[in-house]
TORDOKOL-674655 format. One record per residue (C-alpha): x, y, z. Coordinates in steps of 0.1 Angstrom, whole numbers, padded with zeros to 4 digits, always signed. Last residue first. Layout:
N
XYZ;...
% end
This chain:
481
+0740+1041+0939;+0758+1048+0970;+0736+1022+0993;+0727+1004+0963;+0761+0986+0965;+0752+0976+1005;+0717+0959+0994;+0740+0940+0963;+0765+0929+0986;+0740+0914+1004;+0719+0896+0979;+0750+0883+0973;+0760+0863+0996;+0721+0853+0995;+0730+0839+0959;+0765+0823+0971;+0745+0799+0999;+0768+0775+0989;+0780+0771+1030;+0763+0797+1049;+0771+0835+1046;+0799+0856+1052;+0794+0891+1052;+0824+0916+1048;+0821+0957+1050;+0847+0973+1029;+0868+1003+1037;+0882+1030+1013;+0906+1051+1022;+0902+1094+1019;+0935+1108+1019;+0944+1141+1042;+0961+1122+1062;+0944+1096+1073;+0903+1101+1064;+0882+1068+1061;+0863+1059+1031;+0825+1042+1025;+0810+1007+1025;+0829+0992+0999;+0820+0952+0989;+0839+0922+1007;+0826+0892+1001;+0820+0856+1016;+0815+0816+1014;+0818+0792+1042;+0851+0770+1045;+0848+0768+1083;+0883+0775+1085;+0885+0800+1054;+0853+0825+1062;+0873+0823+1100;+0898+0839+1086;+0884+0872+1077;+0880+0891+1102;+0914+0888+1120;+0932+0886+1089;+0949+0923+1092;+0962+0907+1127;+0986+0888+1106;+1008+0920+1103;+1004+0931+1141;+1020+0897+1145;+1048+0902+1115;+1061+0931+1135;+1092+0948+1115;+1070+0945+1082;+1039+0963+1102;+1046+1001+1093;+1071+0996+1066;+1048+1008+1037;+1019+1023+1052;+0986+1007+1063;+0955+1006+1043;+0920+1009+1066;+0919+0993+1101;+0906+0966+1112;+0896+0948+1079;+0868+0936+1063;+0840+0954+1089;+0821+0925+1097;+0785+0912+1090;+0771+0875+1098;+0746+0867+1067;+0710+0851+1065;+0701+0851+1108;+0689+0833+1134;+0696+0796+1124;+0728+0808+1104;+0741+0815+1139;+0739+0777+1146;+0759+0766+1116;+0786+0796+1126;+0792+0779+1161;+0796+0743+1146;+0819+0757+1120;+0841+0771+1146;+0837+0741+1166;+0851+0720+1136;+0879+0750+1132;+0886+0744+1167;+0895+0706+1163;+0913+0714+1134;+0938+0738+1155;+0939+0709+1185;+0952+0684+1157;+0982+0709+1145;+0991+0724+1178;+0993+0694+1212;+0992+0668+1189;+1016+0678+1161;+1040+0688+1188;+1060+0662+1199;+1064+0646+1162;+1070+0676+1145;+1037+0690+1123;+1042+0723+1143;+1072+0726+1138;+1073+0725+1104;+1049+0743+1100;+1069+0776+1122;+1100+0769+1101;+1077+0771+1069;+1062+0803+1084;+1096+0822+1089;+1111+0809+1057;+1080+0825+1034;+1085+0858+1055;+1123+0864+1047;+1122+0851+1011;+1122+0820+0998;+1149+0811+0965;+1179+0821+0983;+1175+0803+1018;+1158+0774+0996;+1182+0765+0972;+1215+0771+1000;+1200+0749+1023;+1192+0718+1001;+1220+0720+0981;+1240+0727+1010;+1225+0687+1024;+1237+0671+0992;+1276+0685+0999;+1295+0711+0983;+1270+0735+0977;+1248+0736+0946;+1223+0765+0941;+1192+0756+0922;+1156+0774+0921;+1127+0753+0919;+1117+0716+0917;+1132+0681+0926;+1165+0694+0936;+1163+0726+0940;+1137+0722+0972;+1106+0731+0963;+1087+0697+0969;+1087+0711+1008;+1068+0740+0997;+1029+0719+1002;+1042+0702+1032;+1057+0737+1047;+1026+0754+1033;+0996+0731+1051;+1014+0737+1088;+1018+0771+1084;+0977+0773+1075;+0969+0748+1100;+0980+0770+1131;+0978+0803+1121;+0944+0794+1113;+0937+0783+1149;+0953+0814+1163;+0933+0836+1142;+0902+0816+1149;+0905+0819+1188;+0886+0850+1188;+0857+0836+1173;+0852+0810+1199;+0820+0830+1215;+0801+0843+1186;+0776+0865+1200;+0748+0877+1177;+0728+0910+1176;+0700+0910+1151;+0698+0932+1121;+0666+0938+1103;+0667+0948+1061;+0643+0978+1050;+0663+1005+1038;+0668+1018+1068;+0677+0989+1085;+0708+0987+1056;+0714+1028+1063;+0721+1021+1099;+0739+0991+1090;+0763+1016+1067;+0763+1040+1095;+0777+1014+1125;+0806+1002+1098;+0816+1041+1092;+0817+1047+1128;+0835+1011+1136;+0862+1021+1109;+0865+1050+1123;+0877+1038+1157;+0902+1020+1142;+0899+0980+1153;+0927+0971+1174;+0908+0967+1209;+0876+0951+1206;+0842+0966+1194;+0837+0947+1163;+0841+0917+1183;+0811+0920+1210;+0790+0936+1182;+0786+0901+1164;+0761+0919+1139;+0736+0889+1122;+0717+0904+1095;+0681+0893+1082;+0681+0898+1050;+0648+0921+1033;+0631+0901+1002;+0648+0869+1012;+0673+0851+0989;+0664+0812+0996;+0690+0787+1009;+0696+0757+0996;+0705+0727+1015;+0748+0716+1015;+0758+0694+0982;+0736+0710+0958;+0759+0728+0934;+0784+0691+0935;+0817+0699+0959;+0853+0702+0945;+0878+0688+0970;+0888+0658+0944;+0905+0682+0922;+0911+0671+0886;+0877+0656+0883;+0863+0693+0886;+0829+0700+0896;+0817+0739+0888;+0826+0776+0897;+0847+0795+0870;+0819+0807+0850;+0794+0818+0877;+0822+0828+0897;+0825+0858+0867;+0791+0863+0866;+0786+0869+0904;+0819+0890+0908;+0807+0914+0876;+0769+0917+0889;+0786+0923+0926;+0803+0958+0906;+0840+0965+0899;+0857+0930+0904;+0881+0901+0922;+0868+0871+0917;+0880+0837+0934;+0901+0809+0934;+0901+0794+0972;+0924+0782+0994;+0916+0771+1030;+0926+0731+1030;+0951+0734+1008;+0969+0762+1026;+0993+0771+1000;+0989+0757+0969;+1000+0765+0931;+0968+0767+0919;+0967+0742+0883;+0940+0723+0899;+0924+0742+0926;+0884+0737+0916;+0860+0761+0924;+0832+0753+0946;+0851+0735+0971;+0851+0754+0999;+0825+0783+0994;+0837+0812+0973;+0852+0839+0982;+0844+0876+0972;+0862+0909+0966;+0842+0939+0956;+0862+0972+0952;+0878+1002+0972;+0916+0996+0973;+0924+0984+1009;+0891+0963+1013;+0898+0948+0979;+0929+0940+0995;+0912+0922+1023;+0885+0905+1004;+0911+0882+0983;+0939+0876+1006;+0915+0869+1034;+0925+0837+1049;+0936+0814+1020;+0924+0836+0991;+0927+0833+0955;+0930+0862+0930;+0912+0866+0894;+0907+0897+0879;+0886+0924+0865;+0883+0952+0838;+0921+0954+0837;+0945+0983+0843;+0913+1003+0858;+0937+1015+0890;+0912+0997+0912;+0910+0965+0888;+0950+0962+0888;+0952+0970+0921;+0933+0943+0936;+0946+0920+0908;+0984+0926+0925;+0971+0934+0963;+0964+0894+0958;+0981+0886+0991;+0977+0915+1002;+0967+0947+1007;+0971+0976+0985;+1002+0986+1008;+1003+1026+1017;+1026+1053+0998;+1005+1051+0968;+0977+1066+0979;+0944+1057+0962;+0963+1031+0935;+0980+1009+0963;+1014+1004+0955;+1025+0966+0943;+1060+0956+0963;+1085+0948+0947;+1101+0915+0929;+1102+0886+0955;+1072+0900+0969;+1063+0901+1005;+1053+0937+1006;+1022+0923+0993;+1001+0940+1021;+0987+0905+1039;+1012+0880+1034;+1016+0847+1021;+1003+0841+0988;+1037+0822+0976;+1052+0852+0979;+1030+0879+0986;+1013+0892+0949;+1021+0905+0915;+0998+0895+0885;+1000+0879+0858;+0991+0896+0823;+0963+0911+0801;+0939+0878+0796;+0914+0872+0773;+0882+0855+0781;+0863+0833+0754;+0847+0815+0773;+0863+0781+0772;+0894+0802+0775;+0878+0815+0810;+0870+0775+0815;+0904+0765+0806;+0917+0792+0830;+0896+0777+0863;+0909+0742+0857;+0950+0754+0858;+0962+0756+0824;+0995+0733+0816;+1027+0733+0809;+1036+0765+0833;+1068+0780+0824;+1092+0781+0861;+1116+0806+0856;+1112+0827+0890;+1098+0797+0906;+1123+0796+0939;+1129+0838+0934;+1090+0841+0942;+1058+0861+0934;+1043+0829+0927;+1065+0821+0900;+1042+0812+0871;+1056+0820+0836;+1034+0816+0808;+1027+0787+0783;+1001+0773+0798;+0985+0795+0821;+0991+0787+0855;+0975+0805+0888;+1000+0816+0914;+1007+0844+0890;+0973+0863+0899;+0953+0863+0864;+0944+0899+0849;+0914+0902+0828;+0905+0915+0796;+0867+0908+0783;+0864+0895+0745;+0837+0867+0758;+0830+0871+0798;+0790+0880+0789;+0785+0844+0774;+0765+0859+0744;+0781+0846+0714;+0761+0858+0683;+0782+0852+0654;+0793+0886+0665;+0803+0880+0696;+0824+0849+0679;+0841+0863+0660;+0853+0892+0679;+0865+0862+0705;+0882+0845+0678;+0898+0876+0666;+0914+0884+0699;+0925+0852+0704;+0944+0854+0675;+0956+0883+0677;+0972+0877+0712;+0980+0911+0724;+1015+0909+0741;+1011+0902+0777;+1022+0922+0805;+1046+0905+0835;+1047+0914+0873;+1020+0934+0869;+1006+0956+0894;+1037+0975+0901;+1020+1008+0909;+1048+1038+0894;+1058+1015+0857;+1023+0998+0861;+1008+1030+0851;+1011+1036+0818;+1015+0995+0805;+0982+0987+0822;+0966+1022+0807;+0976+1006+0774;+0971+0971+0781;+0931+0980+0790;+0924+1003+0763;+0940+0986+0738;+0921+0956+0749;+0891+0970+0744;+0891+0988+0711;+0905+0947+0699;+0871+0935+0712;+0855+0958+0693;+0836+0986+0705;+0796+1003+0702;+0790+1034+0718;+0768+1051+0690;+0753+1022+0668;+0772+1014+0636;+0789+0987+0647;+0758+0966+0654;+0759+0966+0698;+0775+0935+0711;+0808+0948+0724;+0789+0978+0737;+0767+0955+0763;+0793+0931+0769;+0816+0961+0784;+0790+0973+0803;+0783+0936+0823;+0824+0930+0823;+0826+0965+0842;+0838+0996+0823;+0869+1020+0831;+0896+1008+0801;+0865+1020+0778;+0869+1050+0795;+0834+1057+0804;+0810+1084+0790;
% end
C-alpha cells in the first residue's frame, strides 16, 4: 500500500471518506502529517520550499468536518503546495526575489479563495525563477531547487519548486503558473503531468505578473484525473480579472473515441533536440496508433519564429509589469544620495542577474524607435501563429511535441549562455502566444549517466477544448498502466 504522503488527490478522497473503522481509512490530520513530514525531510537536500507552514488546526478540523458531514468536493482535506508568486493572505509572497523578500500578502489571489472555498489545505510556498523567469530555477534569489531523480541536474523551471515538490511526494499536488512553459517543462524534467489552461480560463488576480498576456495558473499533479479536478475547481469567470473568458466563449469540441493526432515532424527533427528524445517520442506514437488513435503529418510553417516572437512580448510585458518595483513605491529599499540612487541601488540589489537582463531587453524594446520595428511585429506573429494553429485544428484533435529538447540539464551547464537557456521553451511557447491550452504527461526516461530522466510528450489542443486535452494525456497514461 501507498505512503499516504504518495497518493493522488482521487486516492486520497477515497480513504478520507471511508467509516473509520474500514481498513485504509485516514483523517485529514493522518494526511497532512504525512505530507509536512516528508516535506520538512527532504527539503533540507531539494529546496522545494522556500517556506513550510505550520499545520493550521483549524483548517484542518473544518475540512475533517466537513468530509464527514458528507462533503464530497474531492480537493477537501488535500495538501498542496502554492508557487510563491501566488498570494495567500497572510503569507509571504516574494516571487523567488530579494525585491519582495518581506512582502505579506493582504489578500488571496482568486484561484486560493476557491481552493479555501474547497476546503484545500496548503503545505507551503514554493521556490521558483525569480519573478518566473527562467527555465531550470537556478534563478532564485534563495537556491536553487534540485531535481528529485538526480539531484545534480535543474528540475526545470520556473515552477521546478511545485514540480519537485509533487515528484519528491512532499505534497499531493500543486499549483504553478506558466508564461512559456514553466509549468509543462519542469514536469517534463521530473516525471509528472503538467498542464495549461486556455487563456483566460483562470483568473490572475492576486498572480504577481510577468507576461500578462501569456500567464497562466495551472495544475501541477500525479495522474490527468488529479490535473482535470484540480482545474476543474480553480477554472471559472472572475470579475477581478477582466481576461477571464465565459466556458463557452470559443465552439466546443467533442472527445473522439480514437484522436486524431497532428505530428509536425519537420520540427521535431531539427538540430538541438537529443536524439533520444526523438526515439522515445517516435515509440510512444507508435504505441498511440497502436492502440487505436491515427496520426497525421502536419507542417507548421512560422513555428520557428515563435521563440523569437515570445522573447519579444514576454520582456516587453515584465519590464512594465516590474517597473512598480522600484523602492520607492514597492519593494526592496536602499537609499542613495540622490532620488535617481534610490532608484538604481533598489533594483540592482533587489533583481537578480537574469531578471535585470530581460527588463533592460523590454525596455528596449518598448523604446520609442524600436517598439515598431520589435514589440508590434512580435504580436503580429503571434496573430499568424494562431491563424496557423486554427487551420491545423481542421485536420487534426491535438498537435504533439516532445515537451522539451532535451531531458534535465546540469547545474551550470546553460547559466553562462542564457540563449541555449531559453531554447528549453522552444516547444512550448507557442501554447502561450496563441493562448491555446496544453499538457505535458511522461512518455518514458532517457539514459545520461547512468540515471534514467523522464521526458514528457506535450499536446496542445484548440482554444477550451480542455476535455480532448485530456483525452490525450489520458491515451498516453494508459500507455504504462
Amino acid at each position: 500500500m501507498k505512503a499516504l504522503n504518495e497518493l493522488t488527490i482521487v486516492e486520497a478522497g477515497k480513504r478520507l471518506r471511508l467509516p473509520s473503522q474500514q481498513e485504509g481509512a485516514i483523517t485529514v490530520r493522518n494526511l497532512w502529517d504525512a505530507c509536512s513530514t516528508v516535506a520538512k525531510e527532504k527539503n533540507e537536500k531539494l529546496n522545494a520550499y522556500l517556506e513550510i507552514f505550520e499545520a493550521d488546526t483549524v483548517a484542518i478540523a473544518s475540512a475533517q468536518k466537513r468530509i464527514t458531514d458528507g462533503e464530497m468536493n474531492p480537493l477537501c482535506g488535500i495538501p498542496l503546495a502554492i508557487k510563491d508568486n501566488l498570494l495567500i493572505e497572510g503569507k509571504i509572497a516574494s516571487a523567488a526575489s530579494k525585491m519582495l523578500e518581506k512582502y505579506v500578502a493582504t489578500y488571496d489571489a482568486t484561484v486560493i479563495k476557491k481552493l479555501k472555498k474547497a476546503g484545500a489545505l496548503f503545505i507551503g510556498r514554493t521556490n521558483m525563477d525569480e519573478f518566473a523567469m527562467g527555465s531550470s530555477t537556478e534563478h532564485s534569489a534563495f537556491g536553487a531547487t534540485k531535481n528529485p531523480i538526480d539531484t545534480t541536474r535543474v528540475p526545470g523551471g520556473s515552477s521546478g519548486g511545485s514540480a519537485t515538490a509533487v515528484a519528491a511526494d512532499m505534497c499531493i499536488a500543486a499549483l504553478g503558473s506558466d508564461t512559456g512553459g514553466s509549468i509543462r517543462q519542469p514536469a517534463s524534467h521530473t516525471g509528472i503531468i503538467g498542464m495549461k489552461p486556455t487563456y483566460g480560463a483562470v483568473s490572475r488576480s492576486g498572480l504577481i505578473a510577468l507576461g500578462s498576456s501569456l500567464d497562466q495558473v495551472g495544475p501541477l499533479t500525479k495522474s490527468v484525473e488529479d490535473a482535470e479536478l484540480l482545474l476543474s475547481v480553480i477554472a471559472g469567470v472572475d470579475s477581478l480579472d477582466a481576461t477571464t473568458i465565459a466556458p463557452n466563449l470559443f465552439p466546443k469540441r467533442e472527445v473522439p473515441t480514437k484522436l486524431c493526432i497532428g505530428v509536425p515532424h519537420h520540427l521535431i527533427t531539427q538540430d538541438g533536440v537529443d536524439g533520444e528524445v526523438r526515439r522515445v517520442f517516435s515509440e510512444t506514437l507508435k504505441k498511440l496508433t497502436e492502440a487505436g488513435h491515427t496520426l497525421v503529418d502536419i507542417t507548421l510553417p512560422l513555428s520557428p519564429y515563435a521563440l523569437a516572437a515570445y522573447y519579444i512580448i514576454l520582456p516587453a510585458e515584465l519590464s512594465t509589469n516590474l517597473s512598480r518595483l522600484d523602492g520607492i513605491r514597492y519593494g526592496n529599499a536602499v537609499r542613495g544620495e540622490t532620488l535617481l540612487d534610490d532608484y538604481l541601488l533598489s533594483r540592482t540589489e533587489g533583481f537578480g542577474t537574469e531578471t535585470r537582463r530581460r527588463i533592460l531587453l523590454g525596455t528596449y524594446i518598448l523604446s520609442a524607435g524600436y517598439i515598431d520595428a520589435y514589440y508590434r511585429k512580435g504580436n503580429t506573429a503571434r496573430s499568424v501563429l494562431r491563424k496557423e494553429y486554427n487551420e491545423v485544428f481542421e485536420k487534426c484533435d491535438v498537435v504533439a511535441f516532445p515537451t522539451v529538447p532535451a531531458p534535465a540539464f546540469k547545474f551550470g551547464e546553460k547559466t553562462d549562455n542564457p540563449l541555449a537557456m531559453y531554447l528549453e521553451d522552444m516547444f512550448t511557447v507557442t501554447a502561450n502566444l496563441t493562448g491555446m491550452p496544453a499538457v505535458s504527461i511522461p512518455m518514458g526516461t532517457v539514459e545520461k549517466e547512468g540515471k534514467q530522466l523522464p521526458i514528457g510528450i506535450h499536446f496542445t489542443a484548440p482554444h477550451q477544448a480542455e476535455s480532448v486535452l485530456f483525452a490525450a494525456a489520458g491515451a498516453v497514461e494508459k500507455l504504462s498502466a
